[in-house]
N, C-alpha and C positions, 0 to 999 in steps of 0.2 A: 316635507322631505328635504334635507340638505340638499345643497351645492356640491356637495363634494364626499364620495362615499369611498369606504373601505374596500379595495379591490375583491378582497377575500367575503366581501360579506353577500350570501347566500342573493339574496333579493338584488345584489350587482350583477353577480356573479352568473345566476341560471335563469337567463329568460331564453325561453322556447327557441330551441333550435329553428323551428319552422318559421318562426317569426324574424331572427336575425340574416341579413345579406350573408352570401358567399363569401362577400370578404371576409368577413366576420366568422364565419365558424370554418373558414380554412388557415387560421391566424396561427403557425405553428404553436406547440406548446413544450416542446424541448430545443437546446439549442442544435441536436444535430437534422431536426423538421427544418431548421433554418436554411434558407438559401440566399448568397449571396453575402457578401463584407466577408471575404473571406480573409483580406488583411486582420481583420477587428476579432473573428469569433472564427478562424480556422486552426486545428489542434496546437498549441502548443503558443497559442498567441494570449498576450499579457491576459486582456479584457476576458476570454473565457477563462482563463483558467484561475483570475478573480470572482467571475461568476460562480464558475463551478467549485469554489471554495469559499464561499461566501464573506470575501473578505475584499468588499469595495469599498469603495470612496466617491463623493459627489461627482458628479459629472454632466454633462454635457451632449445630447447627441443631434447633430447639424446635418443635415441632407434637405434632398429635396424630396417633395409628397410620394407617399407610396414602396419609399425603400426599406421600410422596416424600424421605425423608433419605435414607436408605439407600441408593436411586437415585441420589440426585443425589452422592452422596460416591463410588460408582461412577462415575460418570458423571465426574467428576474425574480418578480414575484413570486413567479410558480419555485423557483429553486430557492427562495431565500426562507430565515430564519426570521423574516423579522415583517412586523404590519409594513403593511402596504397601501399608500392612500393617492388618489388620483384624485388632482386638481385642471380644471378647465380654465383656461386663460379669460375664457369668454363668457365665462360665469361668474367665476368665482373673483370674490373683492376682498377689501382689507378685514372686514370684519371676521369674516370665514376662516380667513388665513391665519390669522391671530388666533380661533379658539383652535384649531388642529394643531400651528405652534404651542401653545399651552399643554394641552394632552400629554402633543411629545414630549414635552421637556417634563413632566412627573413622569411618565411611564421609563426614559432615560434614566432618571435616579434609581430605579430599581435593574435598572441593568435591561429594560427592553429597548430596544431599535426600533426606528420609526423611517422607513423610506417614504417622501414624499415626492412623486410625478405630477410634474408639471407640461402639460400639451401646450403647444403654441405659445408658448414662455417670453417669444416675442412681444406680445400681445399685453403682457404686464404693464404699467406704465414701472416709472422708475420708486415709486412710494409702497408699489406692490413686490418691484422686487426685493425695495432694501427690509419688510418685513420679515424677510425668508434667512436675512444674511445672519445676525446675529445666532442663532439656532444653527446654521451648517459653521458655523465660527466655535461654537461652546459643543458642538457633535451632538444637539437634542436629533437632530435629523441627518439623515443621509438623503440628498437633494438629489434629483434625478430630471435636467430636462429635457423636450425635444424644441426644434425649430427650426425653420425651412430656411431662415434668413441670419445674413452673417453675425454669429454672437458678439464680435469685436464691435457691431454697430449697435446690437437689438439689447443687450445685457450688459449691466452696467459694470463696472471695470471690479468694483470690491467682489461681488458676486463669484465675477468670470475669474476673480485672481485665485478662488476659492476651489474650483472645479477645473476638472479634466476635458478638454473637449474632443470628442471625438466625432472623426468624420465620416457621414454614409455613404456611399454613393448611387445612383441611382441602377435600379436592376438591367442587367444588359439582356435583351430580347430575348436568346437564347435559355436563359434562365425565367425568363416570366413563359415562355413554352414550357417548361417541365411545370413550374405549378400551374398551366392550366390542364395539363395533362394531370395533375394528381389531382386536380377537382375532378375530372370525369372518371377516374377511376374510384374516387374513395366513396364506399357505398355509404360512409356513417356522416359522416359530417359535406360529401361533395355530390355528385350530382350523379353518382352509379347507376343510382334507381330509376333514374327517369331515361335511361337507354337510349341516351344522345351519343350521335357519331359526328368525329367532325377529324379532318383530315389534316395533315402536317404544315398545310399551305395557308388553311382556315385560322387552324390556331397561331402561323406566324403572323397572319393579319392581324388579328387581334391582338398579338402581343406588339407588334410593332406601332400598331395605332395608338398603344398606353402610354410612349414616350417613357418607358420605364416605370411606371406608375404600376405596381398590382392591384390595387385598389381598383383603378382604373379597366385592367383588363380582367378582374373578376366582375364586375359589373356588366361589360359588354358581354362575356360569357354566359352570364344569367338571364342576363336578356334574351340573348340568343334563344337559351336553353325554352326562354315562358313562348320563345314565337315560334318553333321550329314545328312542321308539323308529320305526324308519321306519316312514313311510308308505306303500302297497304301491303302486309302482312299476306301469307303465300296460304290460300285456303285450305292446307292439311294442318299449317304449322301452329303447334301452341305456344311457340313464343312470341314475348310480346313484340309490338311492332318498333321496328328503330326509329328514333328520331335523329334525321340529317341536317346540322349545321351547315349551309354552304354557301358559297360566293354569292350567290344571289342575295341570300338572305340578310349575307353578312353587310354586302350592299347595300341595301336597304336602309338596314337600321341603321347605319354611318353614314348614311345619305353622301356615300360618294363612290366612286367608280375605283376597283381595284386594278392596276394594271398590273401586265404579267412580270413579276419579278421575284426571286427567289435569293434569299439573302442569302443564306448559306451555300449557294450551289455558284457556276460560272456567270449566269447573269450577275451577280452583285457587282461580282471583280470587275465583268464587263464595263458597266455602267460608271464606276467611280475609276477605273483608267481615262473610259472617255472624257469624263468630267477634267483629271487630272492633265492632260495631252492639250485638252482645248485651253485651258486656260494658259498651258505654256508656250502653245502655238497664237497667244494674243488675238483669238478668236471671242469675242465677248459672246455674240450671239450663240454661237454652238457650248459654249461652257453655263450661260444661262441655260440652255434647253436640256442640257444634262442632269444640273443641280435641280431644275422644276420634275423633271422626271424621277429624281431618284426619290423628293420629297413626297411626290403625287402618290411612290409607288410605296409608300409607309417606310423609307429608312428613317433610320435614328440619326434625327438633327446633330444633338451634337456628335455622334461620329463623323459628319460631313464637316461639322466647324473643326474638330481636331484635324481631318484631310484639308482643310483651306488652313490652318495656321501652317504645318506642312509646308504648302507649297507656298508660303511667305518665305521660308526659309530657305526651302531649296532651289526654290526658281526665278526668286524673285531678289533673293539677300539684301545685299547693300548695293543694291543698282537701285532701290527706293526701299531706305529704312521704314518708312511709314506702314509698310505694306504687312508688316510682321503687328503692329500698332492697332491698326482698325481692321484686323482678324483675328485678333483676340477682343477688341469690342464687340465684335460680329457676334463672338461665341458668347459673351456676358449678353450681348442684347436680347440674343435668342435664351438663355438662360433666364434672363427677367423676363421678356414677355411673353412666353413660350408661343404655340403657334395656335393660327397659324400668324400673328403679327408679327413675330420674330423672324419668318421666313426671309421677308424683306430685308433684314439685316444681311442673313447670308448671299441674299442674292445682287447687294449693294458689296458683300467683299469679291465676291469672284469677279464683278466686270471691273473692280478699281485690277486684281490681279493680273485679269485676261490683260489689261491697258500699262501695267507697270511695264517698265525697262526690264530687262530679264538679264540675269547671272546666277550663275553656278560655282561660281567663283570659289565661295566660304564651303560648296557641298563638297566639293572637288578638294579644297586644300582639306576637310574634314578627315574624308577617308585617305590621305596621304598619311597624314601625322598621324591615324590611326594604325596603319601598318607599323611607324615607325617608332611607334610607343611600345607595341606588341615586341619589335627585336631589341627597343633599350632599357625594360621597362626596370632593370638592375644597374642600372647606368646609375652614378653619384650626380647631385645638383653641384657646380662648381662652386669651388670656396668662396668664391667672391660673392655671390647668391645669399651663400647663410648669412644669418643674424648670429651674431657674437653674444649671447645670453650671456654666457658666463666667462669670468677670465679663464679659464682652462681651455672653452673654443677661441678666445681670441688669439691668446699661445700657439694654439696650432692652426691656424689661418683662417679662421672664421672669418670673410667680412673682408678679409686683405683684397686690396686689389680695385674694390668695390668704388666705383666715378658718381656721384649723388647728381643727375641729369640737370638740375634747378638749376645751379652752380654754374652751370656752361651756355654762352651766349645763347645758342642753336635752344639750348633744352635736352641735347640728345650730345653722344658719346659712342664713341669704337668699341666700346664693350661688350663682348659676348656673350647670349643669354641661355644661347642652348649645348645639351652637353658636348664636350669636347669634339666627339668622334660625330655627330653633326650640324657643327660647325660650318656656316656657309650655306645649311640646308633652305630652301624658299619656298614654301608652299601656297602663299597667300597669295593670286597672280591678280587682280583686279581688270575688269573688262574697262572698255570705254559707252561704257551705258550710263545713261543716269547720272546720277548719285556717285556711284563708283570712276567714275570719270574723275571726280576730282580727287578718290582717295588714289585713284592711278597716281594721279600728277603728286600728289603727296605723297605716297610711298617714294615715287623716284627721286623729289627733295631730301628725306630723309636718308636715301642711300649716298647721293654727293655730299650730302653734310657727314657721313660717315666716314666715307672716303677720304674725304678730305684732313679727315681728325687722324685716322690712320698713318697716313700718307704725312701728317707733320710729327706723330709719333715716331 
């Protein structure tokens, strides 16, 4: 048997429902089954409506595990006009690759198309990908790959200049609850028939324990489904007896303790204010005991690293630049190592945070110049500002006026930057914390050196 078989061919295509995982035959098979990118494939967006008109081009699709490539490059097949052939990074070699290049490129001179999927594309060495190149260069093939890891690193430059990359993102919990809720409802392909119940709370476990991953949280779900045992059935009744997915169970088999938390209800908010409060109140210990709980209690990491790069910014600013620096490491760590070794990371950014200098400084001047953007947003940039492109703005005062900073001992110049009417406005106040201590002292130098250029003006 090959390495590498025709999507559409029957003996790929139909092995026993009974025999395939959950994941697997809940795989949508239109793109409106689909959940989730809704940037990518929501109505009226480039990518579907290339889909749905069968008029694409090589591409690219980068996420992490579980958010839907591999679906969706199915999910092509099913609507496209053209063979469809699925390659294994992890199988398949140069030899393979060549005669399915050969194929395409006779079956292209007669006018057929040939898409080839590539999984884990990453995984190519670089003599495997430049196989592929020549062929998506001469259009024998329309390339199609996935990969979890960055293409600008994993894919070699002639390739990636060749293709479109698109980005997936990982499912947000809320959405991996509805499909596991349409696995227990779909009698044909999901788990109808076997008369499992499981509660709103149950399935947020499970979807928050997949770390976005569906893959992940149809797996726990099936498991659930082979362990769960009925309940004894009411001695008049003929229907069959339910089977109850529950905390215990769920327990169990995640070999760990749920604690009580509800993401979409008031404890969430609760929890991630605390988190938020301690770390600004320079409390390490209680901002650690916050982040451990919210992780214990299944939230999605990186919405905690997006809530810590947050308060890099707004509570921490330029009272220590670093602090914005290794909280966005925090969230790459956690994103490379996922958990639970990654946790360490975040819980290395909250006590550097809870410990930094603190200003509000930059949040504070944010929402000022916000207001005042909103009342001048028809305001002109002053002449002096534009760039004189052409002699016609220079004629009428493009650029007039304009003092080039370099030019001037200081560096700096009396020159006004903001528009007219305000003029003189200050919103930038810097504290004496930190870091900001000295751009204090440096702002104020730069006001006497302005003063001072004014004042001989």
């Amino acid at each position: 048997m090959s390495l590498f078989s025709p999507f559409n061919d029957p003996a790929f295509q139909d092995t026993p429902a009974a025999l395939q995982p959950l994941a697997e035959r809940m795989r949508p098979r239109t793109l409106d089954e689909f959940i989730g990118q809704e940037k990518l494939l929501g109505p009226g967006k480039p990518l579907r409506l290339q889909i749905e008109s069968d008029n694409l081009s090589s591409m690219l699709f980068w996420g992490p595990p579980g958010c839907g490539k591999t679906t969706l490059a199915r999910v092509i097949a099913r609507l496209t006009r053209s063979e469809f052939i699925s390659f294994s990074a992890v199988l398949s070699g140069i030899k393979e690759i060549k005669e399915v290049m050969a194929q395409a490129e006779r079956k292209s001179r007669s006018s057929q198309r040939t898409i080839v999927f590539v999984d884990e594309v990453h995984r190519f060495n670089k003599a495997q990908q430049d196989a592929f190149l020549p062929h998506v260069e001469a259009g024998h093939i329309l390339f199609i790959g996935a990969t979890t890891e960055n293409p600008s690193f994993e894919v070699i430059s002639p390739l990636l200049s060749r293709t479109k990359v698109y980005v997936l993102e990982a499912l947000a919990t809320p959405q991996i609850v509805d499909l596991l809720h349409r696995a227990l409802a779909d009698p044909e392909r999901g788990l109808a028939n076997t008369h499992l119940d499981a509660t709103n709370d149950v399935l947020f476990r499970i979807a928050a324990y997949s770390n976005g991953d569906a893959r992940t949280a149809y797996n726990t779900l099936e498991l659930c489904a082979r362990s769960a045992k009925a309940a004894d059935p009411a001695a008049t009744s003929d229907m069959p007896a339910v089977r109850r997915i529950t905390r215990e169970l769920l327990e169990d088999l995640l070999q760990r303790k749920l604690l009580r938390y509800d993401k979409a209800g008031e404890e969430h908010y609760n929890l991630i204010s605390a988190l938020h409060k301690s770390v600004r109140n320079s409390d390490p210990d209680a901002a650690l005991y916050w982040l451990i709980r919210m992780i214990e209690s299944g939230e999605d990491c990186l919405y905690l690293a997006r809530r810590i790069v947050r308060m890099a910014s707004e509570d921490i600013g330029l009272a220590e630049p670093g602090a914005l620096a290794l909280s966005l490491a925090a969230r790459d760590a956690f994103d490379f190592l996922g958990a639970p070794e990654g946790h360490l990371a975040l819980a290395q950014a909250v006590v550097y945070l809870s410990l930094a200098p603190k200003s509000n400084a930059v949040y504070t001047a944010y929402g000022q110049v916000l207001d005042d953007v909103h009342k001048t947003e028809a305001d002109p940039v002053p002449l002096h500002l534009r760039n004189a492109v052409t002699g016609l703005m220079k004629n009428i005062g493009y650029g007039e006026g304009y003092k080039y900073a370099h030019n001037f001992d200081d560096k700096l110049t009396d020159m006004t930057c903001l528009p007219d009417n305000l003029s003189g406005r200050t919103y930038y106040k810097p504290t004496d914390q930190g870091f900001e201590q000295r751009l204090r002292l440096r702002l104020e130098e730069i006001r006497k050196v302005k003063s001072r250029a004014t004042e001989k003006g």
